[in-house]
C-alpha positions in Angstrom: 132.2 159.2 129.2 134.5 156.1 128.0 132.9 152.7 128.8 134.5 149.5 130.6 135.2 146.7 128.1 134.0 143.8 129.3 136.4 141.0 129.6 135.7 138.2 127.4 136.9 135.8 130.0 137.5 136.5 133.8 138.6 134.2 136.4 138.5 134.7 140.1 140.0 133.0 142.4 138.7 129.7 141.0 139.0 126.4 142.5 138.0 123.0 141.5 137.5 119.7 143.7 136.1 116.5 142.7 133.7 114.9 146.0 135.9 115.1 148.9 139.3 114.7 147.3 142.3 117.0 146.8 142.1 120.0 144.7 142.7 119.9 141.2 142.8 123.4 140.7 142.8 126.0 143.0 142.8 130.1 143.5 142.9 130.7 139.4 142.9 134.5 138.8 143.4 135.8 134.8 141.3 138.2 132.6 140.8 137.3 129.1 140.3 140.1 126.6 138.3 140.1 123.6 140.0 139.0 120.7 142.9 137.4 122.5 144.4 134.4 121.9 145.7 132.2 125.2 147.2 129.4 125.4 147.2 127.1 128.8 150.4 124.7 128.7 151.5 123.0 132.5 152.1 119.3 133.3 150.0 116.4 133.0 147.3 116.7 136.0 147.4 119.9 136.2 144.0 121.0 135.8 144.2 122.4 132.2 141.1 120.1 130.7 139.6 121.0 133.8 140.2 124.6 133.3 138.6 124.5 129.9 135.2 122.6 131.5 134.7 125.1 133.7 134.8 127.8 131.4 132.3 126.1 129.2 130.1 125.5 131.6 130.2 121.6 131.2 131.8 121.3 135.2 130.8 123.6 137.8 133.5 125.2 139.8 133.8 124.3 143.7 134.3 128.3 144.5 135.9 131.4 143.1 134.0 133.4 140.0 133.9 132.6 136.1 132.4 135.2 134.1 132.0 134.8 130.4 131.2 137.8 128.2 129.9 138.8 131.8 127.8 136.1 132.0 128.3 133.0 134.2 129.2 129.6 131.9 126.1 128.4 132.0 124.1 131.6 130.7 127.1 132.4 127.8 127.0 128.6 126.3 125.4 130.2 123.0 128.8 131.9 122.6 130.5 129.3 123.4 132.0 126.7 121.3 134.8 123.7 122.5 136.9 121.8 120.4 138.1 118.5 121.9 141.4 116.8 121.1 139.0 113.5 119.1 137.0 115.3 115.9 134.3 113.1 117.3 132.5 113.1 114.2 129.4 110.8 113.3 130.9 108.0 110.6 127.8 107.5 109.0 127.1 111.4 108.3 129.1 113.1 105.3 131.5 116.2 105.7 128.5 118.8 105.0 126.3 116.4 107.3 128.5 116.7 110.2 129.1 120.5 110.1 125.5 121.5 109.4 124.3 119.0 112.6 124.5 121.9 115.1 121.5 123.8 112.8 120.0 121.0 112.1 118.9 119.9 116.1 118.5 123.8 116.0 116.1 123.7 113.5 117.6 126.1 111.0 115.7 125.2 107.5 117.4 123.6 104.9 118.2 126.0 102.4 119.9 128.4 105.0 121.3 125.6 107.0 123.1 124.7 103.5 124.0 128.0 102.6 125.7 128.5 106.0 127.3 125.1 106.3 128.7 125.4 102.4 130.4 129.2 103.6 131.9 126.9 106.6 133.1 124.7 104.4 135.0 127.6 102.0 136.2 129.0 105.1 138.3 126.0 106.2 139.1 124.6 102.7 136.6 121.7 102.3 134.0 122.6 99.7 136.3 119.5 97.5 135.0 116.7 99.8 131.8 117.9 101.3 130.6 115.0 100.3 133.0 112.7 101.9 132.4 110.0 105.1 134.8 110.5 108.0 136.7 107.3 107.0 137.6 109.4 103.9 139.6 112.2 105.5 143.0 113.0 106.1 143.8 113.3 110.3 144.3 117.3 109.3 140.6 117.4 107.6 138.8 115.8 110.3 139.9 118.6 112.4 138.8 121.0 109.9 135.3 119.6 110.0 135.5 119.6 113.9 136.7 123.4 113.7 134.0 124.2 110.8 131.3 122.3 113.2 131.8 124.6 115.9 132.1 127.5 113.8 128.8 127.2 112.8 127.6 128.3 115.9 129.0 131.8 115.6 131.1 132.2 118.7 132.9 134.6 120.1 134.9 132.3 122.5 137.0 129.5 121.2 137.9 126.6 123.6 140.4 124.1 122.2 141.6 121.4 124.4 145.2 119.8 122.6 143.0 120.0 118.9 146.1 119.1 117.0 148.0 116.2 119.9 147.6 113.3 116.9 149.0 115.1 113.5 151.8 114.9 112.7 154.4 117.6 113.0 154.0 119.2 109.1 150.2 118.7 109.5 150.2 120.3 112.7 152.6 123.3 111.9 149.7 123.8 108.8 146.9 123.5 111.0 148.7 126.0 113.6 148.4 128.9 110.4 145.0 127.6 109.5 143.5 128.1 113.0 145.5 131.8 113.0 144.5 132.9 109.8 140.6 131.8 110.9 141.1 133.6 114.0 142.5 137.1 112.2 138.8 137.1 110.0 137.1 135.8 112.8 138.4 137.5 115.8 136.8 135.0 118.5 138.7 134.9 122.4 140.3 131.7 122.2 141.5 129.9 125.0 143.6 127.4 124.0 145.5 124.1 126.0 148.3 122.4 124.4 151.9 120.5 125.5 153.6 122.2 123.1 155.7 125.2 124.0 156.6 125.9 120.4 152.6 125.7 119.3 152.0 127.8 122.3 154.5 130.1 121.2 153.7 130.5 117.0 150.0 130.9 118.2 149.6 132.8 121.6 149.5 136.9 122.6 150.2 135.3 125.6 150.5 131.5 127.9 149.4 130.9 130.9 151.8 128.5 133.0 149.8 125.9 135.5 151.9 123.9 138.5 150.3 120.9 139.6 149.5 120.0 142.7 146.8 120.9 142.6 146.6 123.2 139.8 148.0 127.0 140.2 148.6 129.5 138.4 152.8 130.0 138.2 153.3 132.3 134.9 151.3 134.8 132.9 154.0 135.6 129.8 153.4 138.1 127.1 154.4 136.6 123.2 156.5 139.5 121.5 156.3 138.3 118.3 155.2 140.2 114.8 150.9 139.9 114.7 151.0 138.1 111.1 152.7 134.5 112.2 154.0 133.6 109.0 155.8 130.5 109.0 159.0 132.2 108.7 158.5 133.6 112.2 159.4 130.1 113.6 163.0 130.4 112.0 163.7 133.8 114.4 165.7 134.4 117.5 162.5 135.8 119.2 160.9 132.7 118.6 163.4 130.9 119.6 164.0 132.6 122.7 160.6 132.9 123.9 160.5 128.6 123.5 163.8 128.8 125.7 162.2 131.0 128.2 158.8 129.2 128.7 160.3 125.7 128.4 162.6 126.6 131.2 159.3 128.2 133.0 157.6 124.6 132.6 160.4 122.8 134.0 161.2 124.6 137.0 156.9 124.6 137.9 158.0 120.7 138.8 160.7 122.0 141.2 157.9 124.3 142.8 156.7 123.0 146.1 152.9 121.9 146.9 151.2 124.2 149.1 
């Protein structure tokens, strides 16, 4: 007898309102499989921050069905873990400080919360300035931190919400094969908002297309491209034409009309 895999994500018919105003996103439907790697790209005001809330729990939907893991937000939180676009990380804490706060309100003890937070640490490149203050870092490294902090919560879904908006292109082009090569050894769902097409692209199995007005769901498009995303695999006529192909998506969700 063959068992149903669970999707790590599943979205049903989702809507969001805010009191008794207009929609911001409404009748949401996609299935999230474990492992995957989606990205959510639309206009501005189109619900895609929202999107991400809902899924972690931190905003409850108006109707429809989320189901995390097969849990509803609120009961999967523990696997949970959401990046924002700001590091957010306390000043007057050091690199190891920050990372290791998660275990520390959990009450880990020291020597394991260490150990843990110093494998972190290897994992995204920063044993060299554990010992650094926020002020210290580079844009790119206090986004490694931010990514190490909630790594050390050991999820299996991944919510980033425009992680990499303030770097700069070379720093974020780095950043985009840091976060694959992370996700290749640790194979978390990752559900992933960004305004880039070509970031959508390098990173994605697949991108989710939102209209606004209120929110919808307009395109659900499969990334062809080779599983190791070497750098080189920006410089290719699939890439290429896949950017082409969504970016003309994006545009024409403007020319869509409201419901």
């Amino acid at each position: 007898m063959s068992s149903t895999r669970v999707p790590a994500v599943a979205l049903d018919r989702v809507s969001k309102r805010f009191g008794q105003g207009a929609p911001v996103l409404e009748n949401i439907s996609a299935t999230i499989s474990p492992g995957e790697f989606v990205s959510v790209i639309g206009p501005s005001g189109c619900g895609k921050s929202t999107l991400l809330r809902l899924v972690s729990g931190l905003s409850p939907i108006s109707s429809g069905q989320i189901l995390v893991d097969g849990m509803t937000p609120i009961n999967a939180r523990e696997i949970v873990s959401f990046i924002f676009q700001d590091p957010t990380l306390l000043p007057w804490r050091t690199v190891q400080a920050n990372v290791g706060l998660g275990l520390e309100l959990e009450g880990a003890a020291r020597d394991s919360r260490h150990a843990a937070v110093d494998g972190l640490l290897q994992l995204v490149g920063l044993t060299h300035v554990k010992d650094a203050y926020p002020r210290q870092l580079s844009g790119g490294m206090k986004m490694r931190v931010s990514i190490a902090r909630a790594l050390a919560a050991s999820p299996r879904v991944l919510l980033l919400d425009e992680p990499f908006a303030a770097l700069d292109e070379i720093t974020r082009d780095r950043m985009n094969e840091e976060l694959l090569r992370l996700h290749r050894q640790q194979a978390w769902t990752v559900l992933f908002v960004t305004h880039s097409v070509a970031e959508a692209v390098f990173l994605s199995n697949r991108v989710l297309i939102l209209a606004p007005n209120p929110g919808r769901m307009q395109h659900d498009i499969p990334i062809d491209l080779p599983v190791d995303r070497t750098p080189e695999v920006r410089n290719s006529e699939a890439f290429d034409t896949l950017v082409s192909h969504i970016s003309r998506s994006l545009r024409e969700t403007h020319a869509v009309p409201t419901p």
